[in-house]
C-alpha positions as CSV (number, residue, x, y, z in Angstrom):
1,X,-14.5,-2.0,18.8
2,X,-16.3,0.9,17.5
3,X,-14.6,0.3,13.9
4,X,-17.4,-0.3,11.6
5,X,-17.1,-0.6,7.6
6,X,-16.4,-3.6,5.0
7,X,-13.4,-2.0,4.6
8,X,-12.3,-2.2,8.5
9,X,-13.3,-5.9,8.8
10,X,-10.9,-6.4,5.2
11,X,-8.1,-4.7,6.6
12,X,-8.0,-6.7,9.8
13,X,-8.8,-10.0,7.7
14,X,-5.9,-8.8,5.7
15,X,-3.8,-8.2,8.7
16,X,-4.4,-11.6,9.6
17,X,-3.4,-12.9,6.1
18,X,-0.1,-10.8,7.0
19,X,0.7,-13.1,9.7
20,X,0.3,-16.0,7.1
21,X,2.6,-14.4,4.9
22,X,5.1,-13.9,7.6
23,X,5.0,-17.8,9.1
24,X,5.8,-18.5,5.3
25,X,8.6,-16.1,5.0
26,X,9.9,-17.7,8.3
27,X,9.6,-14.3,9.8
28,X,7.3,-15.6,12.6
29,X,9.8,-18.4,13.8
30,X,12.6,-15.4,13.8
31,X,10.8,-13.4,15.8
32,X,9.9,-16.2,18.8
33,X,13.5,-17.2,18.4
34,X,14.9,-14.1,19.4
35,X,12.3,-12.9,21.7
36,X,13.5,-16.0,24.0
37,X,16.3,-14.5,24.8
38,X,15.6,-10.7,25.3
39,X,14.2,-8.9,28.6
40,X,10.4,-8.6,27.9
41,X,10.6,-4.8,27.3
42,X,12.7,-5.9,23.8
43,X,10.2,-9.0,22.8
44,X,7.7,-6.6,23.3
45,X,8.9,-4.5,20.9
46,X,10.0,-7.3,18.7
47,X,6.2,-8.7,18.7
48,X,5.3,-4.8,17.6
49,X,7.1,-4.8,14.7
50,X,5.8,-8.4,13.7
51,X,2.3,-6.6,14.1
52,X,3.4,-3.6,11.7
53,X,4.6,-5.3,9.4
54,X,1.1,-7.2,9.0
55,X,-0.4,-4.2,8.8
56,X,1.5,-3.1,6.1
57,X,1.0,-6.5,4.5
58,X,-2.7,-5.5,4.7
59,X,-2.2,-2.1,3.1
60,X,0.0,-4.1,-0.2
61,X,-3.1,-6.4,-0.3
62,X,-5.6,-3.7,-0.7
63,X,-3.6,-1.5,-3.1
64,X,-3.3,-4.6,-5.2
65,X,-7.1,-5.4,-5.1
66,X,-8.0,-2.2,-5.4
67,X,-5.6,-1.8,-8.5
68,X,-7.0,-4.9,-10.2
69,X,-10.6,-4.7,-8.9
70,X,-11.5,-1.1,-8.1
71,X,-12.7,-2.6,-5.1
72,X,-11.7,0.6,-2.9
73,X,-14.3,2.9,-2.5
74,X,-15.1,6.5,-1.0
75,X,-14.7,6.0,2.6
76,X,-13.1,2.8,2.4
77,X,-9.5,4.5,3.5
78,X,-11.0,6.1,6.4
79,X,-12.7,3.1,7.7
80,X,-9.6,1.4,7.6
81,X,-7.5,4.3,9.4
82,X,-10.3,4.3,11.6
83,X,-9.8,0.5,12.4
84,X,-6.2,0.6,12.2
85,X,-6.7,3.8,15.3
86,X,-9.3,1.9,17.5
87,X,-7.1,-1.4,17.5
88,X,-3.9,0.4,18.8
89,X,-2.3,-0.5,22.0
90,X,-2.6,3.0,23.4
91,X,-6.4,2.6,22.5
92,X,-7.3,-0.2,24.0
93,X,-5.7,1.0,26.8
94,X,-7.1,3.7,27.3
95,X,-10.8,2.5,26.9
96,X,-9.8,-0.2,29.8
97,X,-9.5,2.6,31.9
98,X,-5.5,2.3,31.8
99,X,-2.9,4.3,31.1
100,X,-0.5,4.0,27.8
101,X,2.5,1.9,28.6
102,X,4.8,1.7,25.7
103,X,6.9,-0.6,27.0
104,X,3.9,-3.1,27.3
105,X,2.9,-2.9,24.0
106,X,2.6,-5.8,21.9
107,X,0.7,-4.3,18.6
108,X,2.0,-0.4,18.3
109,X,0.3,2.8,19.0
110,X,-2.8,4.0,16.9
111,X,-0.6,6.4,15.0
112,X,2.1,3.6,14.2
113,X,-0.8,1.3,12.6
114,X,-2.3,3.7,10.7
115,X,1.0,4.5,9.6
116,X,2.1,1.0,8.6
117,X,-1.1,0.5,7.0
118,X,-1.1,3.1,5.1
119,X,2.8,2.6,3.6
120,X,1.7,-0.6,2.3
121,X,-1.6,0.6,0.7
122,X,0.3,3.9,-0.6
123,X,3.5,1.8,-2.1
124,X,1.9,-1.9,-3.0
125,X,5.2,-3.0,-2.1
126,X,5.9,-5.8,0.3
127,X,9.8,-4.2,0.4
128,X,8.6,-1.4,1.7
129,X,7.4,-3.5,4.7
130,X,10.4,-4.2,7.2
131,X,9.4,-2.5,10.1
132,X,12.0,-4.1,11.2
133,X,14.9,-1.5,10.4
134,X,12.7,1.0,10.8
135,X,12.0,3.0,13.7
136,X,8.4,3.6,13.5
Protein backbone atom coordinates (compact mmCIF):
# COMPACT_ATOMS: atom_id res chain seq x y z
CA UNK A 1 0.00 0.00 0.00
CA UNK A 2 2.82 2.29 -0.47
CA UNK A 3 3.62 2.16 3.46
CA UNK A 4 7.00 0.80 3.68
CA UNK A 5 9.15 0.59 7.11
CA UNK A 6 9.54 -2.05 10.07
CA UNK A 7 7.90 0.27 11.87
CA UNK A 8 4.59 0.44 9.50
CA UNK A 9 4.40 -3.45 9.28
CA UNK A 10 4.65 -3.21 13.62
CA UNK A 11 2.05 -0.77 13.96
CA UNK A 12 -0.39 -2.71 11.78
CA UNK A 13 0.77 -6.08 13.52
CA UNK A 14 0.03 -4.10 16.66
CA UNK A 15 -3.25 -2.97 15.41
CA UNK A 16 -4.13 -6.37 14.94
CA UNK A 17 -3.03 -7.36 18.51
CA UNK A 18 -5.59 -4.39 19.37
CA UNK A 19 -8.33 -6.43 18.09
CA UNK A 20 -7.14 -9.25 20.42
CA UNK A 21 -7.16 -7.08 23.28
CA UNK A 22 -10.56 -5.98 22.51
CA UNK A 23 -12.29 -9.69 21.93
CA UNK A 24 -10.74 -10.12 25.53
CA UNK A 25 -12.15 -7.03 26.94
CA UNK A 26 -15.55 -8.18 25.39
CA UNK A 27 -15.46 -5.09 23.41
CA UNK A 28 -15.73 -6.96 20.17
CA UNK A 29 -18.98 -8.88 21.09
CA UNK A 30 -20.42 -5.24 22.28
CA UNK A 31 -19.80 -3.84 19.27
CA UNK A 32 -21.62 -6.75 16.86
CA UNK A 33 -24.33 -6.74 19.42
CA UNK A 34 -25.34 -3.37 19.00
CA UNK A 35 -24.52 -2.98 15.42
CA UNK A 36 -27.49 -5.58 14.79
CA UNK A 37 -29.79 -3.32 15.60
CA UNK A 38 -28.70 0.04 14.16
CA UNK A 39 -29.25 1.44 10.37
CA UNK A 40 -25.93 0.69 8.64
CA UNK A 41 -24.81 4.37 8.58
CA UNK A 42 -24.53 3.87 12.76
CA UNK A 43 -22.71 0.18 12.59
CA UNK A 44 -20.60 1.79 10.41
CA UNK A 45 -19.58 4.20 12.60
CA UNK A 46 -19.67 1.83 15.46
CA UNK A 47 -17.10 -0.64 13.41
CA UNK A 48 -14.89 2.87 13.08
CA UNK A 49 -14.49 3.38 16.49
CA UNK A 50 -13.64 -0.48 17.13
CA UNK A 51 -10.83 0.30 14.47
CA UNK A 52 -9.52 3.43 16.44
CA UNK A 53 -9.39 2.14 19.30
CA UNK A 54 -6.88 -0.64 17.86
CA UNK A 55 -5.08 1.81 16.60
CA UNK A 56 -4.55 3.41 19.72
CA UNK A 57 -3.94 0.05 21.17
CA UNK A 58 -1.08 -0.03 18.74
CA UNK A 59 0.36 3.38 19.68
CA UNK A 60 0.18 2.06 23.92
CA UNK A 61 2.07 -1.04 22.57
CA UNK A 62 4.82 0.86 20.96
CA UNK A 63 5.26 3.55 23.68
CA UNK A 64 5.67 0.66 26.02
CA UNK A 65 8.32 -1.18 23.81
CA UNK A 66 9.86 1.69 23.01
CA UNK A 67 10.08 2.70 26.78
CA UNK A 68 11.46 -0.67 27.85
CA UNK A 69 13.48 -1.51 24.68
CA UNK A 70 14.43 1.76 22.85
CA UNK A 71 13.18 -0.10 20.03
CA UNK A 72 11.79 3.31 18.33
CA UNK A 73 14.01 4.73 16.09
CA UNK A 74 14.51 7.99 13.78
CA UNK A 75 11.87 7.64 11.33
CA UNK A 76 10.09 5.04 12.94
CA UNK A 77 6.99 7.61 13.92
CA UNK A 78 6.75 8.77 10.53
CA UNK A 79 6.53 5.38 8.99
CA UNK A 80 3.94 4.64 11.20
CA UNK A 81 1.85 8.02 10.46
CA UNK A 82 2.64 7.23 7.15
CA UNK A 83 0.91 3.74 7.42
CA UNK A 84 -1.69 4.87 9.65
CA UNK A 85 -2.48 7.71 6.34
CA UNK A 86 -2.25 5.18 3.38
CA UNK A 87 -4.61 2.67 5.28
CA UNK A 88 -7.49 5.32 5.89
CA UNK A 89 -10.87 4.85 4.43
CA UNK A 90 -10.74 8.11 2.60
CA UNK A 91 -7.36 6.70 1.12
CA UNK A 92 -8.24 3.75 -0.08
CA UNK A 93 -10.97 5.35 -1.63
CA UNK A 94 -9.50 7.52 -3.31
CA UNK A 95 -6.78 5.31 -5.00
CA UNK A 96 -9.83 3.07 -6.19
CA UNK A 97 -10.81 5.84 -8.12
CA UNK A 98 -13.83 6.66 -5.73
CA UNK A 99 -14.92 9.31 -3.89
CA UNK A 100 -14.78 9.70 0.11
CA UNK A 101 -18.01 8.46 1.67
CA UNK A 102 -18.07 9.02 5.31
CA UNK A 103 -20.93 7.38 5.95
CA UNK A 104 -19.41 4.06 4.40
CA UNK A 105 -16.54 4.03 6.27
CA UNK A 106 -15.69 1.11 8.33
CA UNK A 107 -11.88 2.03 9.56
CA UNK A 108 -11.80 6.12 9.88
CA UNK A 109 -10.22 8.71 7.77
CA UNK A 110 -6.39 9.01 7.38
CA UNK A 111 -6.32 11.92 9.81
CA UNK A 112 -8.47 10.01 12.44
CA UNK A 113 -5.85 7.04 12.39
CA UNK A 114 -3.01 8.88 12.64
CA UNK A 115 -4.61 10.56 15.30
CA UNK A 116 -5.63 7.56 17.39
CA UNK A 117 -2.34 6.18 16.85
CA UNK A 118 -0.64 8.64 17.87
CA UNK A 119 -2.76 9.26 21.37
CA UNK A 120 -1.83 5.88 22.32
CA UNK A 121 1.92 6.13 21.46
CA UNK A 122 2.02 9.82 23.00
CA UNK A 123 0.05 8.68 26.42
CA UNK A 124 0.97 4.65 26.86
CA UNK A 125 -2.28 4.56 28.31
CA UNK A 126 -4.95 2.08 27.30
CA UNK A 127 -7.58 4.69 29.28
CA UNK A 128 -6.87 7.11 27.01
CA UNK A 129 -8.24 4.69 24.36
CA UNK A 130 -12.22 4.85 24.25
CA UNK A 131 -12.88 6.26 21.08
CA UNK A 132 -15.90 5.41 22.00
CA UNK A 133 -17.00 8.78 23.95
CA UNK A 134 -14.98 10.48 21.85
CA UNK A 135 -15.84 12.26 18.76
CA UNK A 136 -12.82 11.76 16.72
Amino acid sequence: MGAGGDFAQAYVLAHEVGHHVQNQLGVSMAVQRRQRALPKKDANRLSVQAELQADCYAGVWAHHAHKQFQLLEPGDLEEGMNAAAKIGDDALMASAGRRAHPDSFTHGSSEQRQTWLYRGLETGDPQQCDTFKSNS
